[in-house]
C-alpha positions in Angstrom: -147.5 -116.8 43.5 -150.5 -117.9 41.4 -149.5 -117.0 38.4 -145.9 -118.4 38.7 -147.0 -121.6 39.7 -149.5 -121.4 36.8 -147.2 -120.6 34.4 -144.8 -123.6 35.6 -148.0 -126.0 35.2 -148.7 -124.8 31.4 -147.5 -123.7 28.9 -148.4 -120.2 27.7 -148.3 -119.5 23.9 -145.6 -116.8 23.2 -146.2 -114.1 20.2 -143.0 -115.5 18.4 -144.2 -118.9 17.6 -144.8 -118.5 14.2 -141.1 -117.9 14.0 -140.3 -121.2 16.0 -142.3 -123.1 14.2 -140.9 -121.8 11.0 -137.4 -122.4 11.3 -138.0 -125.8 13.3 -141.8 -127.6 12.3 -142.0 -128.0 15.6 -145.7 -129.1 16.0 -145.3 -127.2 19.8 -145.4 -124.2 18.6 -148.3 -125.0 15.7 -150.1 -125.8 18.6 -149.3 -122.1 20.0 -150.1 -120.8 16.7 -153.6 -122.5 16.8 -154.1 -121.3 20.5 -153.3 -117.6 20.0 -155.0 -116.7 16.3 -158.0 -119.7 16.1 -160.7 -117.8 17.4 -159.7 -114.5 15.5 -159.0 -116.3 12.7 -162.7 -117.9 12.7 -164.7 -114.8 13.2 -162.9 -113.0 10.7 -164.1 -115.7 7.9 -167.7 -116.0 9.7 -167.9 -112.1 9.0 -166.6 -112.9 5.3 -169.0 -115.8 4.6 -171.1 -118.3 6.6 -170.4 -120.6 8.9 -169.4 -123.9 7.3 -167.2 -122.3 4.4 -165.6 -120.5 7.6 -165.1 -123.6 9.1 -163.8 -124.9 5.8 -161.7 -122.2 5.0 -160.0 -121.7 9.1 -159.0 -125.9 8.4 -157.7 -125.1 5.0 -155.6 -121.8 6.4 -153.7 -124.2 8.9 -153.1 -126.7 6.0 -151.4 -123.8 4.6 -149.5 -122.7 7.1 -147.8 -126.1 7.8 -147.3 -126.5 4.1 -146.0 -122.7 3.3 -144.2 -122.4 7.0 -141.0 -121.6 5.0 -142.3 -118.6 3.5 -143.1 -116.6 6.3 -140.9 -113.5 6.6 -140.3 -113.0 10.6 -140.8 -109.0 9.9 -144.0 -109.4 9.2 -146.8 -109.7 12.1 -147.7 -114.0 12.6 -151.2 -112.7 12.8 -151.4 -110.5 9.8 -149.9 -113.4 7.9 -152.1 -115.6 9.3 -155.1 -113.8 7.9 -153.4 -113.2 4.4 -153.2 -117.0 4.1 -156.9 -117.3 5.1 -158.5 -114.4 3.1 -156.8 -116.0 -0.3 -158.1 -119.2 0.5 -161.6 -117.7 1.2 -161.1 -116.0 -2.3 -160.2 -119.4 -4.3 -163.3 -121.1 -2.3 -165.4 -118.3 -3.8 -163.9 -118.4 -6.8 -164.1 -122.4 -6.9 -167.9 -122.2 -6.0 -168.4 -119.2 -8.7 -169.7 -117.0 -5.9 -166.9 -114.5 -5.2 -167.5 -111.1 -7.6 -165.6 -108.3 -6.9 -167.9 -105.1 -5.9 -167.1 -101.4 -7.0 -166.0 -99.4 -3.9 -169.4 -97.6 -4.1 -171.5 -101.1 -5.0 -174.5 -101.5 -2.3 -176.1 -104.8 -1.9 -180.1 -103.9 -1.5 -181.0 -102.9 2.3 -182.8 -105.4 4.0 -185.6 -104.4 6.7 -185.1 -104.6 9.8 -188.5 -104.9 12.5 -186.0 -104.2 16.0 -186.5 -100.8 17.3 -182.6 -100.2 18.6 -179.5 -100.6 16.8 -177.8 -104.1 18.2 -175.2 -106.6 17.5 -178.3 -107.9 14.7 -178.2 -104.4 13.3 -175.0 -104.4 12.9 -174.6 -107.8 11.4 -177.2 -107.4 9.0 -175.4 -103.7 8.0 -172.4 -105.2 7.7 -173.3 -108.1 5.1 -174.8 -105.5 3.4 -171.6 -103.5 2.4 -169.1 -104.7 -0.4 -166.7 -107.2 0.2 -164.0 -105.3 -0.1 -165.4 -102.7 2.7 -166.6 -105.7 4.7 -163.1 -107.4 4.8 -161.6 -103.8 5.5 -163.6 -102.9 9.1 -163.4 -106.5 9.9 -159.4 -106.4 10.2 -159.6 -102.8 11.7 -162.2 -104.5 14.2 -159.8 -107.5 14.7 -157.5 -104.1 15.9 -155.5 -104.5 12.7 -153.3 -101.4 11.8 -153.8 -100.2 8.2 -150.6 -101.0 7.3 -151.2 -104.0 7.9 -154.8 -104.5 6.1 -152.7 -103.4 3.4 -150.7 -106.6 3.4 -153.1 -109.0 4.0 -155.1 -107.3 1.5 -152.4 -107.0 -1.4 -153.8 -103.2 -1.7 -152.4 -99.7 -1.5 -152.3 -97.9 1.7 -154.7 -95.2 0.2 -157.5 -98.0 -0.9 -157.6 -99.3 2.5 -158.3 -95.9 3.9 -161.2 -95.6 1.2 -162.6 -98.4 1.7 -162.9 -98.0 5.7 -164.2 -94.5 4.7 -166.9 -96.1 2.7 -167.7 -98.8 4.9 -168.3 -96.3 8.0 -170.3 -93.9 6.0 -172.4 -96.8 4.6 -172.7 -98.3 8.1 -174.1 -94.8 9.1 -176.4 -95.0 6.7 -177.7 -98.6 7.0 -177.8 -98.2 10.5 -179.9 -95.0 10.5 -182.1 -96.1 8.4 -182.7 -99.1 10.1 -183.2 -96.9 13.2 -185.3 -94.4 11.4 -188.1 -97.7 10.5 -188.7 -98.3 13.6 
């Protein structure tokens, strides 16, 4: 009975509006589109670069998406779309600020030390700025529960890379991780 009256009193976002707002520009289901994919979208670009360029770049994304609404193909997932539009727009920020430089699949970034004795969410954070960009963005999406096909799209890359590259990224992870274990 809860629910129902709930759901009478607001509006719940549905997974099509990206199609709605599409066809009609209806600023309804923008608003649904926010709701649903904001925070995802957000902590995927935190993960990708700092905070304010992934403030910058989530505003920028949804500048995008009301001016490219037209484009989007309703066979493809709202969300996976969503983060294509964002990850090129990270890429030209980068590429505007002359900081974006694509890594080698097998590129490390030197290991920082870490002083806590158990792996945590630090750990982990500090591992996972540690890998290449490309392996980064990779076990981000699969983390954001991303299939591979997908990851493909968003990334413009081959089915095979993406498996690579989450290959790499979990075997460096390993590795990171352990060691930073092993220090303490």
């Amino acid at each position: 009975m809860l629910l129902s009256i709930k759901s009478w009193l607001f509006e719940t976002p549905s997974k099509d509006c990206m199609a709605s707002y599409a066809k009609s520009g209806d600023n309804r289901h923008l608003e649904q589109l926010i709701a649903l994919y904001s925070n995802d979208l957000y902590h995927y670009l935190v993960t990708q670069s700092n905070t304010h360029l992934a403030y910058d770049v989530s505003q920028q994304t949804w500048l995008k998406v009301i001016e490219k609404r037209h484009l989007y193909q309703a066979q493809t997932t709202p969300k996976a779309w969503l983060f294509k539009l964002a990850r090129n727009t990270l890429i030209d920020e980068y590429r505007k600020q002359q900081r974006f430089v694509e890594l080698d699949e097998n590129t490390h970034l030197p290991a920082q030390q870490n002083e806590q004795s158990n792996i945590s969410y630090q750990a982990f954070d500090n591992a996972l700025k540690q890998l290449s960009f490309v392996q980064r963005e990779a076990i981000t999406l699969q983390q954001e529960g991303f299939s591979l096909a997908d990851i493909a799209l968003i990334t413009q890359s081959s089915h095979e890379s993406v498996k690579t590259r989450l290959r790499y990224a979990k075997q460096n992870l390993k590795r990171l991780l352990g060691a930073n274990n092993e220090q303490a």
